[in-house]
N, C-alpha and C positions, 0 to 999 in steps of 0.2 A: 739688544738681545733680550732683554728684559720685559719689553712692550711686545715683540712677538710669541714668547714664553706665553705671556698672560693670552695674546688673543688663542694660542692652539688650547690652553685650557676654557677658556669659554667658549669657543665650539664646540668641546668636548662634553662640555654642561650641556649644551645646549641640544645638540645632539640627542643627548642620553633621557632629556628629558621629554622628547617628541617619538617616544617609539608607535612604532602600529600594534593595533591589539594583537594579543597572543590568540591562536588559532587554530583548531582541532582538526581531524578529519574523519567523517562519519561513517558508518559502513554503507553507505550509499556514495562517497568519494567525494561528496561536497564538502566545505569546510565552513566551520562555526565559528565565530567570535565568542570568547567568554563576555567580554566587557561592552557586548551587544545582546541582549538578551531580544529582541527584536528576531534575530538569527538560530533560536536555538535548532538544535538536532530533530529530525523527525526519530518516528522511534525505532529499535533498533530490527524489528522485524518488516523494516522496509526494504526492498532490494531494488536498487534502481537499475535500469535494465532499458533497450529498447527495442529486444527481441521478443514475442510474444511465447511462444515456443515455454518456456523456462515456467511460464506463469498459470500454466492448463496443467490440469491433472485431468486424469477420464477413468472412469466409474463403469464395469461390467455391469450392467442393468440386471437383474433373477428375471427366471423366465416365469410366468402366467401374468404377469403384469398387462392390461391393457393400457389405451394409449391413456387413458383418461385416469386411470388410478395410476400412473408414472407423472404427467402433470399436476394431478393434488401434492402427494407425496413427495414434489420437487415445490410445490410453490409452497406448501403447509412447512416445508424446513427452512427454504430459505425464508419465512416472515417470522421464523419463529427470535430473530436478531436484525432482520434488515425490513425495509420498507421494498417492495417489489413492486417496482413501477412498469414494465411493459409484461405482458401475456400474450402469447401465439399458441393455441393451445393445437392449432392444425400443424402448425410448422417446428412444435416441441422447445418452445426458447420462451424462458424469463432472463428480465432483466430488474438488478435491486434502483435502486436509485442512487447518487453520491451522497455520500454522507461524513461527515465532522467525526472518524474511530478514536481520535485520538483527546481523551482528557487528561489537563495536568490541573493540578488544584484543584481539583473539581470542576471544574470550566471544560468544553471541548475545545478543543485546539482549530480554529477553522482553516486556517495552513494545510494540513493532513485530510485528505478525504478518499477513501473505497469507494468500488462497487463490486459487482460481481454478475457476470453473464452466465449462462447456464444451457445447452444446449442438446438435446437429444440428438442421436448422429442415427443415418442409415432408414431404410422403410422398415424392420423393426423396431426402434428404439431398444435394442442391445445396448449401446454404449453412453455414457452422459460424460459433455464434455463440459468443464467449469472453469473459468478465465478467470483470474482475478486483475482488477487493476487500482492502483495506488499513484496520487499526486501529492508532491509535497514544495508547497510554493516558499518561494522566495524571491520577495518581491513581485517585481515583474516577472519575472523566471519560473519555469516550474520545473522539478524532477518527475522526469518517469517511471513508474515500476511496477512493485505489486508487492502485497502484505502477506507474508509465509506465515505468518502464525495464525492469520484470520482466512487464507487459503486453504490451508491444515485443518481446520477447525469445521470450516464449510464442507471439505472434501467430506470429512468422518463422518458429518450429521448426515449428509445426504450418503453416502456408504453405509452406514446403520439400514437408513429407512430406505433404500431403492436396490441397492448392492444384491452380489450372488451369495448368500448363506452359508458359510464354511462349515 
C-alpha cells in the first residue's frame, strides 16, 4: 500500500511539473504563449478576417476634380505615411507597398506588415475605393486581415483632401 501511495504522489509531482505554457487569445482569435515570446500578439487594431468586404471604406469624390488632380491628391496622401509602389494614373489605382507598421522597442516588428490599394470607381471618378490589407505571421502560418486604425486614419486623410465638402 505504501510503494503505490508514493508512486501516485510522484506522478503527481511529476505531472505538475511538465505543464504547457499558459496561453492568451487575441482579437484576431489566434493564441499567444506568455512563456514564448517568439509568439507575441499582433497589435490590437488588427482584425483578422477573410472576407474583403469589411476591409474597404469608399470616399464620395467633390465634384471639379479632374482625373489628374484626383490621382495627385490620392498619391500626394497616401506618400505622405506609406511608400506607393504601383501608379495607373489612366485606370485611377495606387498601390503602397508592404511594410513592417508595427514597432515595439523601437524595433519594427517584421511579423506584422500593411498595405493599402486605392481605387477610383466608375468613368467619372465619383467614388474612391480603399482596401486595406494586414498579415501577421506566425511561423510558417500567416493571419489575414486588415488594420482598422491605420484604415481609419487613410480613410480621413484621403476624405480631408479628395471628399465632398460638408
Amino acid at each position: 500500500m505504501r510503494i503505490s501511495t508514493i508512486l501516485l504522489v510522484g506522478a503527481l509531482v511529476a505531472c505538475s511539473k511538465s505543464k504547457p505554457p499558459v496561453t492568451t487569445p487575441t482579437p484576431g482569435g489566434a493564441r499567444t504563449s506568455k512563456a514564448d515570446p517568439a509568439h507575441a500578439a499582433p497589435p490590437p487594431s488588427f482584425v483578422r478576417t477573410t472576407a474583403e468586404a469589411p476591409a474597404t471604406r469608399t470616399i464620395d469624390v467633390r465634384e471639379g476634380l479632374s482625373h489628374q488632380q484626383a490621382m495627385r491628391g490620392l498619391t500626394d496622401a497616401l506618400s505622405q505615411r506609406y511608400e506607393v509602389d504601383v501608379v495607373d494614373p489612366r485606370a485611377g489605382f495606387a498601390m503602397t507597398t508592404w511594410q513592417a507598421s508595427l514597432v515595439r522597442e523601437g524595433t519594427p516588428d517584421l511579423r506584422y506588415r500593411t498595405r493599402f490599394t486605392a481605387r477610383f470607381t466608375g468613368d467619372d471618378w465619383r467614388s474612391l475605393q480603399v482596401q486595406s490589407e494586414a498579415r501577421w505571421s506566425r511561423g510558417e502560418e500567416a493571419d489575414v486581415g486588415y488594420d482598422l486604425a491605420q484604415l481609419d486614419s487613410v480613410t480621413s486623410d484621403l476624405r480631408a483632401r479628395l471628399g465632398k465638402k460638408p
